[in-house]
Each structure stands twice: as structure tokens, then as C-alpha cells.
N, C-alpha and C positions, 0 to 999 in steps of 0.2 A: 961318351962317358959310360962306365962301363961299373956294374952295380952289383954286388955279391947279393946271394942269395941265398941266405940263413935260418928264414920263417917261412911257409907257405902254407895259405889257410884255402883248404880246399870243402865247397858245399855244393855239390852238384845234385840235378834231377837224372839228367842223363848219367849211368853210370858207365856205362860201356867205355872200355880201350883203358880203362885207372891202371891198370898191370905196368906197360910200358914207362909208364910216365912218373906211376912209386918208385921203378928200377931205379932212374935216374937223377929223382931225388934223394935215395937211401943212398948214391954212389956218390954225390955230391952234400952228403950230410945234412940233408934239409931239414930241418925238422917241421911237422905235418902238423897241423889242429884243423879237425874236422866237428859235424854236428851229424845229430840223427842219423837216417840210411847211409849217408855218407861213411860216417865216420863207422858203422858195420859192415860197410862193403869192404874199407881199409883193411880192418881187423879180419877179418875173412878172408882178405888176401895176402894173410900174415906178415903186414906193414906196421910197423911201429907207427903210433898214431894218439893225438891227446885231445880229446873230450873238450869242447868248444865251455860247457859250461865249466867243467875244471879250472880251463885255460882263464877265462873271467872268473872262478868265483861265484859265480852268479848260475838258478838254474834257467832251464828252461821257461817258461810261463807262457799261461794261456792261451793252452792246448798245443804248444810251438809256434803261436804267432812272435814271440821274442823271444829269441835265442841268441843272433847275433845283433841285435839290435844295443851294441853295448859299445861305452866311450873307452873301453880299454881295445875292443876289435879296433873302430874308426881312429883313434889316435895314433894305432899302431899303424894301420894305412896313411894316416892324410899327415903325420908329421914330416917338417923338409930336416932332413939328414943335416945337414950344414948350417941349419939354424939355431944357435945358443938358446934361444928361450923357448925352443920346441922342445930340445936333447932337457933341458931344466927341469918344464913340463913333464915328461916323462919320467925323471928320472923321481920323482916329487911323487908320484902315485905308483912305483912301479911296475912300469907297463913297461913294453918292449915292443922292437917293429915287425912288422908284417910286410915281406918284400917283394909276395907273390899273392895275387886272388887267382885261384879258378873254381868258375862260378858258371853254371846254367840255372837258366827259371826255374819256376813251377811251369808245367806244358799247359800257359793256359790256350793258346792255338788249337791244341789238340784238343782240349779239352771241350773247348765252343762243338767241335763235329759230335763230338762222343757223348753230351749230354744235354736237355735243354733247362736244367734246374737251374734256375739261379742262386741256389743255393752252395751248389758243390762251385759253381763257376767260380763265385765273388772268393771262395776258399781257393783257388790254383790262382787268386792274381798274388806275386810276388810281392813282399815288398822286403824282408831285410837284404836278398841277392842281387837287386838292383842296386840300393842303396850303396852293398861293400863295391859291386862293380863301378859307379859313380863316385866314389872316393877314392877309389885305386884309379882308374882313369885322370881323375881331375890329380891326382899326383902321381902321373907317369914319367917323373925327372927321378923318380926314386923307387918306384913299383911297377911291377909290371903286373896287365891283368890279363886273363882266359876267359872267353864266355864259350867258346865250344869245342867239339871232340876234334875238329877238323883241323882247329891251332895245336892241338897236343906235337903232331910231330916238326912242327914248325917250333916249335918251344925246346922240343929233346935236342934239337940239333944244334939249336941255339947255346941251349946247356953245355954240351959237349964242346962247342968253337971254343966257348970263350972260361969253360973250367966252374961251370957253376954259376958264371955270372952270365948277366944281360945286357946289349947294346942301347944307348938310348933313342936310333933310332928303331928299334925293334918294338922299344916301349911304347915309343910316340904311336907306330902303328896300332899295337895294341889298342891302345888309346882311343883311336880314331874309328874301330870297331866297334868296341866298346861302347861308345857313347853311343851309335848307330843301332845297336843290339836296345838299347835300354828306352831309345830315343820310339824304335819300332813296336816292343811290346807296353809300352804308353799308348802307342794310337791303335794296338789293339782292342785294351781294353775301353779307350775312348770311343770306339766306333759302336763296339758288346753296348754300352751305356748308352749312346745315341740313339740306338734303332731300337734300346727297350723301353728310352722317353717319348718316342718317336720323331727325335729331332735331326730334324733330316740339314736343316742348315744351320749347324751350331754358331756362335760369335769365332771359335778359331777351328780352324778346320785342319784335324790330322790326316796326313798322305801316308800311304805302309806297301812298300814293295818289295820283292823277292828279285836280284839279278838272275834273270834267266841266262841270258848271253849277251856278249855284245856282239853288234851286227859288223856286218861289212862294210858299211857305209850308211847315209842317213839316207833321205830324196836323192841328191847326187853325191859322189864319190869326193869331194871337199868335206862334208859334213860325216862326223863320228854320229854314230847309235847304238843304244842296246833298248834292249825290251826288259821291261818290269814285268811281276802281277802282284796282285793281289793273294796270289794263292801261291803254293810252294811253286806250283809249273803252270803250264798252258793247256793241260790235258791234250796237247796235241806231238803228236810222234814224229819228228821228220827219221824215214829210215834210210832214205837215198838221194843222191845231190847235194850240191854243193852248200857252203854257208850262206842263211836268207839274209838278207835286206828290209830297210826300213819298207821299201815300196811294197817285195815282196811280201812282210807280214800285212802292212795295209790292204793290201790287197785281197790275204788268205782270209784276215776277220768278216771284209765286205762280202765275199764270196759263199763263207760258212753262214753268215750270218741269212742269207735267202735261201743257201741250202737247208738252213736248220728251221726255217719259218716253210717249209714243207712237209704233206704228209711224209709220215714213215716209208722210208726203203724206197722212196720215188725222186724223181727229181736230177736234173741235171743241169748247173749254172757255171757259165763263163763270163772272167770278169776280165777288165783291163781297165788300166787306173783309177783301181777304187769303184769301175761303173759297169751292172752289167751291162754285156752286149748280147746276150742270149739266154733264155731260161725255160725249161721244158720238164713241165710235170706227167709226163706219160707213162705208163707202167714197165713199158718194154725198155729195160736199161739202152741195152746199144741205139733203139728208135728215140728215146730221148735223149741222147747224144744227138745222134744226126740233127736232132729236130732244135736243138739250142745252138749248135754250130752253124748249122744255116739262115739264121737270125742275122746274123754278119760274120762272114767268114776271113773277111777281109783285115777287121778290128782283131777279132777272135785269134791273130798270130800272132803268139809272142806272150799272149794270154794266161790265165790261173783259170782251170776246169776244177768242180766241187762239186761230186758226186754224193747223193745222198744215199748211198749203196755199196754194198761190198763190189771192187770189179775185178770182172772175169778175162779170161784169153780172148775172147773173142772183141770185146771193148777195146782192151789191152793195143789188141793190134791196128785200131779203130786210132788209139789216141796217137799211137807212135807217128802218124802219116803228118801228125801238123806238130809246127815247131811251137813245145809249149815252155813257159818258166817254172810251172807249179802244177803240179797233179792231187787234189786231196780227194779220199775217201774212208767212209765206214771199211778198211782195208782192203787187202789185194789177195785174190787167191795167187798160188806159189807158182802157177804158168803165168801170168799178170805181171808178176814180179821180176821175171825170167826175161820175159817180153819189154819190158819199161827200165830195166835199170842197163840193157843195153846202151843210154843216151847217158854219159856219165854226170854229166850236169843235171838233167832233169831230176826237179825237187819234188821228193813223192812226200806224200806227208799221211799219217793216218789221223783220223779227225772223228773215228768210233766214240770216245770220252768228251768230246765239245758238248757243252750244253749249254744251251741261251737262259741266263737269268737274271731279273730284273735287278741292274745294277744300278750304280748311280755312272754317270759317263764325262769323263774330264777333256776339256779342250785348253790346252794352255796356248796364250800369246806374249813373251816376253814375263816381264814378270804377274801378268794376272792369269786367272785360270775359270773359265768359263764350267760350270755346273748342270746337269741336268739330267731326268731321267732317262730310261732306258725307251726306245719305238717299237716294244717286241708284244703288242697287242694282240690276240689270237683271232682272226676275223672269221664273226659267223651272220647268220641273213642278218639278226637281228640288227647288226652294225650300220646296214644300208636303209633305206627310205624309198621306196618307189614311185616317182614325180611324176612319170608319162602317164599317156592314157595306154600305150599300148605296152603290156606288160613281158618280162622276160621268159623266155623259155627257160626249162630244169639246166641245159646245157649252156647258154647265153650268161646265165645266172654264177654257176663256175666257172667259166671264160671270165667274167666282168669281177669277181673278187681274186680269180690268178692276177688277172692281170693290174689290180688294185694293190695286192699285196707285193708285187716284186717294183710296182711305182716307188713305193717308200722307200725302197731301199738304189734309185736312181738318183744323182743329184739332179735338185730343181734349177730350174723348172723342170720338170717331168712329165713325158706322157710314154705310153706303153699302147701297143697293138698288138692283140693274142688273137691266137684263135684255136682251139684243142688242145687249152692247155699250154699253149708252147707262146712266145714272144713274136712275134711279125718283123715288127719296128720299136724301136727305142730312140726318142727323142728325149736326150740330157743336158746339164746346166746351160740353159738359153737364156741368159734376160729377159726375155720374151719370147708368152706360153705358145705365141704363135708359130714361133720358130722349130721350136721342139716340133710341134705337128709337124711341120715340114722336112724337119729331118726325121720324123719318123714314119711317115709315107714314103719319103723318098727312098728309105731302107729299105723300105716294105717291096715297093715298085722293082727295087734289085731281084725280087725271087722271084718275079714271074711268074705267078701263081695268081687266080682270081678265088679268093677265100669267101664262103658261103654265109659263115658265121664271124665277121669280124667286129670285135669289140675292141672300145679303146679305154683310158685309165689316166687320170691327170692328177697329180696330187694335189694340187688346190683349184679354186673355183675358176672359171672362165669369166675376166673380167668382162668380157664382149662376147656377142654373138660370133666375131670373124675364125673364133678356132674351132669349137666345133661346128659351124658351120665347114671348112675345109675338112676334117674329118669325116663327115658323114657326103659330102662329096668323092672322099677318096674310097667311098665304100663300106664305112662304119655301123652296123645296124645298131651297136648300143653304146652308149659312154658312161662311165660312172666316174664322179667324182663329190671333192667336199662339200654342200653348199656355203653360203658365208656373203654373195657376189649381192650385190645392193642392182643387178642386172640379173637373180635370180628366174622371175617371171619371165624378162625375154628369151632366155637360156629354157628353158618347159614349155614357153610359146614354140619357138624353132624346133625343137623334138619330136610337137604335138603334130606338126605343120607339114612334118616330114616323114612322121609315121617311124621316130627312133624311138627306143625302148633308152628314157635314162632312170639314172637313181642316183639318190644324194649321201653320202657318207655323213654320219654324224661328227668326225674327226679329219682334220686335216696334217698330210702327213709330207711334210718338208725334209729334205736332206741336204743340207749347204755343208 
């Protein structure tokens, strides 16, 4: 059904691209009523154009909070064309219809980065441009609405098919935006108000997302994905390789996320489903490659490597030798580049812009959705408890919180074996804490190496004696982990008895 278009009431924030879009309402005889900047940008674009308070009657008030806040705007939107007692209505007050909105907010998004007043904020939340967008919406069988610059040419062409009118499913789309548009800057300023009552679990809880992409598949190739955020992007670059995956972004967030819980410009982690298999804080970029790849080299194919550094040619030609899915780093120098997009598939990604902050973190199951905050703690001594008699060395001491901090981010059960900095063994999601030891020795035992200073890492307590007991067999001089174990005492007896250096976390730190 197809819908001439007579009136268009235009009140934008965005002003950008009006030119095109007056062209071809002056050529299809639209006529325009605008307000405020709007309606001086028209006039400046020497657009015939008629003054929102004239078009009411009515002026502006109170300082322009109402302007369009008026039953002769919303009647001229919300009434149905083929209804007798609406056209009655109408013709009873003399009003007339409005057969087009386009309409953007006030930037209160922008607005939140660019100021912390709540003053100017509570002044950018919209409320008559939602409103007209909401009644041109809810009557999209006879209007059609605009809320951004990016519809414009999707509208002109529209115009031109059909000679000034509009299809109704075009509208319906419209529509469908629309509501989505008004529906998202509601839970922005729901969230602004949240975090400045500090209510962190409100009675109804707004969700607010940006389409980034949609993926290529979900977990497997039956299942559709796309990625949200919270923010316009993901502050991450892919500049080379193919379109990612749901696995592969699960993957790039667990990866960055241990790369970004290390010092600056250090650091080298390889993940594979979700878990790392290697993790090496050493200074010397290419020797902390080596030194996380040989943690399990085995696992490590097929892998996401996440460099906390710029890398160079000489890395470059280091990474090319193993078949990898995902390359991230603080960028590539332009031999690096040269070197790495040789693999046309290989997904390089730059991750310079990632930055870890305390968010809230959603798990959805069917229709519920799981809540909680963010595990991005900064660990310093203060965090640990020293329970042996025999206490750690300066070195043993950063060995046992490396290998503390990259436990968190293993799924549990978890234990970790370091030693300078770098990972050993990685024992992950076991039922049973004893298991993990055993596959993390057993990894360990692949390199062949007898380690002077080996430390181990469990993210929660030792219900019994029999796991670290088996670690400090396999050659462990110190363990740290949570306390909490109602078998604490035996767990500091067996330490004491065996001359290990342990220490107790005040927090316990689970990843299911």
C-alpha cells in the first residue's frame, strides 16, 4: 500500500547530508516544518521551510523543552487516514497530516564521554524527538519515519521508485528501527541513572547493543552469530584474514583478556578454546613467544596467540612456522605484515585500543540471563597471606602471583606450573582438583627440563592433602592458592613438613 507524501516534519541533532534529501523533497513538493537549528540549517540551505511554532501556533517554552510537544504535531502523525472519526477529528481543530518524521536525538551517548556534569547530561536526554519517532512508528500504515543519516539514501530512492510516495513495507521497516532506536536510548539513560544511584541490580534490567557484524557461524556452522557491544565498536582492528567466528572472537576476548592483565609491552599468551595453553611474561618479545609455545606445543596448533607488544619481522617469521587461526597484537611493524598476511586466511587483528574495564558480564541460558561482575583484580603482595614457615624468595614471589594471575583466567578446576615467569603445565576444567595436577605435571614432564624454581597456582582451596601433596612430589617448591578448605591446617602441616614455601590468597578465583 503505497502512501503519498505531502508533509515532512523534519528535527534533527545530526545535521549532516539535509542537502540531498531537501533536493528531493522540493522535487516531489513536500512541504517541510522544522524547529530550532534544524529549521536554520534548512533556511541556510535555501530550502523553503515553515517554523515548527508557526505551524502550531504555539511558541517555543521553557528554554525549548516544548516545542514539539504539541496535539496538533502528534495528531497529524498518529491519525489513521481511512478512519472517519480521525479525518472528523481533524478537520474539527484544523490540523493536518504529517506523513514523514525524520528525527535524531539529542547525542546523549556522546554526551556521557564529553562531560561528567549531570547537569548538561539530564539537558541532552531527549524527550519530544523520541516521542514524534514513537508515534510515527506506532502509525507506520500511514507514515513513515527516519531516525538516521544512513536511512537518508534509502528514503531518496524510495521517493524516486514510487514518485513521492512510500511502500508499506518500507514503512513497516522503518518502524522496526525506529522502535529499536528509541527503545536503545531509553536503556541508555537507564543505565547513566543506575550507576549514579549505584544500583547495580535494578527490578528491570536494560540490555543496549551496537551490531558490529554478524559472524560466520556460531560454536558450529548450523548455528547463526553476530557480536554486539556496548560501545559503537570493539576497539579491536581486524586488518587481515578471513571473517571471525563466534569461537574465534571467544576466544580473542580470553586471550586479550590475560594479555591485558599483564605488565606493559610484555607478555605472550596462546589460547585454544577459550583456555590458555601457554603464557610467558619475559621481556624479550621473540623468547616469550618461544617460552609460551613450549608450554604445549601440541594444543598450541590451530591456536589464537596475543601479544602484548608491537611485533616485529623477526617474531613475524617465528609465528608463520605454526598453523595459527588468530594473531593479535599492540600492532605489526610493515615487514611483520609483509611476513604474516602471506597466509591468506590468517586473522591478524590489532588490539593497541582494548582496554580491560570493570564491567558488569552477562551469561544468557535460554530465556534467563546470568549477572556478575567483572575478575579483572590487579594483584599485589598485599593480596597474598604467607602460611609456611619457610618463606618465599623476591623471584619465587613473582613466579607464584604470574602464575596466580593467569589460573583465573583457566577454566576450573585450575592449576598452573610456572617457572620465570612463563607457564610449565596447565591443568584445566577437571571435576577433580586432583586431575588438573595430573595433567599439569604430565604437560610439564613433556619438556624435559628439570626447573629449579617451580611454582604451582590453584584457584581454589585443596580440599585434601593428595593434590598438593602430588605437586610438591612432581617437584613444586611453592603453591599458592585461596584459603577457605575446613582442611586448611593439614594443607600448612604438609608445607611445613616438606619445607614448601605456601601462601594463601584472600580471594578465590573460579572460571566455569
Amino acid at each position: 500500500m503505497k502512501k503519498k507524501i505531502k508533509t515532512a516534519l523534519i528535527s534533527v541533532s545530526d545535521k549532516k547530508n539535509l542537502k540531498p534529501l531537501l533536493i528531493i523533497l522540493k522535487k516531489n513538493k513536500i512541504k517541510i516544518i522544522s524547529s530550532g537549528g534544524t529549521f536554520k540549517e534548512i533556511k541556510r540551505l535555501k530550502f523553503k521551510c515553515l517554523e515548527i511554532s508557526k505551524f502550531t501556533d504555539f511558541p517555543e517554552i521553557l528554554d525549548g523543552r516544548v516545542k514539539t510537544l504539541h496535539p496538533k504535531i502528534h495528531a497529524g502523525i498518529l491519525n489513521k487516514r481511512e478512519k472517519k472519526s480521525h479525518l472528523k477529528d481533524l478537520n474539527k481543530s484544523n490540523f493536518e497530516n504529517i506523513d514523514l518524521v525524520i528525527v535524531n536525538f539529542y547525542p546523549f551517548e556522546r554526551t556521557l564521554k564529553k562531560t561528567k556534569s549531570h547537569k548538561k547530561i539530564i539537558e541532552n536526554i531527549d524527550i519530544g524527538g523520541p516521542t514524534m519517532v514513537r508515534s510515527a512508528a506506532k502509525n507506520y500504515n500511514d507514515v513513515a519515519v527516519i531516525t538516521s543519516t544512513d536511512q537518508y539514501e534509502e528514503l531518496i530512492q524510495e521517493l524516486k521508485k514510487y514518485k513521492g510516495s512510500t511502500s508499506l513495507n518500507f514503512r513497516e521497516k522503518l518502524s522496526t528501527t525506529a522502535f529499536a532506536e528509541t527503545a536503545y536510548y531509553d536503556s541508555l539513560i537507564s543505565k547513566y541513572l543506575n550507576k549514579k544511584t549505584n544500583t547495580i541490580f535494578p527490578m528491570k534490567k536494560v540490555f543496549h547493543g551496537n551490531l558490529l557484524e554478524k559472524l560466520r557461524y556460531g560454536e558450529n556452522p548450523h548455528q547463526i552469530s553476530a557480536i554486539y557491544s556496548t560501545n559503537l565498536n570493539s576497539n579491536l582492528k581486524q586488518i587481515h584474514g578471513k571473517q571471525l567466528s563466534f569461537n574465534n572472537y571467544n576466544d580473542i576476548f580470553s586471550a586479550l583478556t590475560i594479555s591485558k592483565s599483564l605488565p606493559k609491552n610484555k607478555g605472550t599468551v596462546i589460547v585454544k578454546h577459550a583456555n590458555p595453553c601457554g603464557v610467558s611474561s619475559k621481556s624479550n618479545h621473540l623468547e616469550s613467544y618461544k617460552s609460551a609455545l613450549s608450554c604445549d606445543p601440541v594444543s598450541a596448533f590451530g591456536g589464537i596467540v596475543s601479544c602484548n607488544f608491537k611485533i616485529n619481522k623477526n617474531l613475524a617469521l617465528e609465528l608463520n612456522k605454526l598453523f595459527l587461526e588468530v594473531i593479535i597484537a599492540n600492532g605489526f611493524d610493515n615487514n611483520a605484515l609483509k611476513i604474516l598476511k602471506t597466509k591468506k586466511n590468517l586473522r591478524l587483528i590489532d588490539g593497541t585500543n582494548y582496554v580491560l574495564k570493570e564491567h558488569i558480564k552477562f551469561m544468557s541460558f535460554n530465556q534467563n540471563i546470568l549477572v556478575q561482575s567483572e575478575d579483572f583484580n590487579i594483584f599485589t603482595n598485599k593480596n597474598f597471606k604467607i602460611v609456611s614457615k619457610r618463606k618465599p624468595t623476591s623471584k619465587q614471589l613473582k613466579d607464584l602471583i604470574f602464575a596466580f594471575n593467569v589460573c583465573r583466567y583457566v577454566k576450573s578446576n585450575a592449576i598452573v606450573l610456572a617457572s620465570n615467569e612463563t607457564t610449565v603445565g596447565i591443568g584445566s576444567g577437571q571435576p577433580s582438583r586432583l586431575d588438573s595436577c595430573k595433567i599439569a605435571i604430565n604437560k610439564m614432564k613433556k619438556l624435559n627440563t628439570n626447573f629449579d624454581n617451580l611454582v604451582a597456582a590453584s584457584d581454589a582451596f585443596f580440599p585434601f592433602v593428595d593434590g598438593i601433596e602430588k605437586l610438591v612430589q612432581s617437584g613444586v617448591s611453592a603453591v599458592i592458592q585461596p584459603s577457605g578448605s575446613i582442611r586448611d591446617k593439614e594443607i600448612i602441616k604438609f608445607a611445613n613438613e616438606t619445607d614448601t614455601v605456601l601462601l594463601f590468597s584472600n580471594t578465590r578465583h573460579f572460571k566455569h
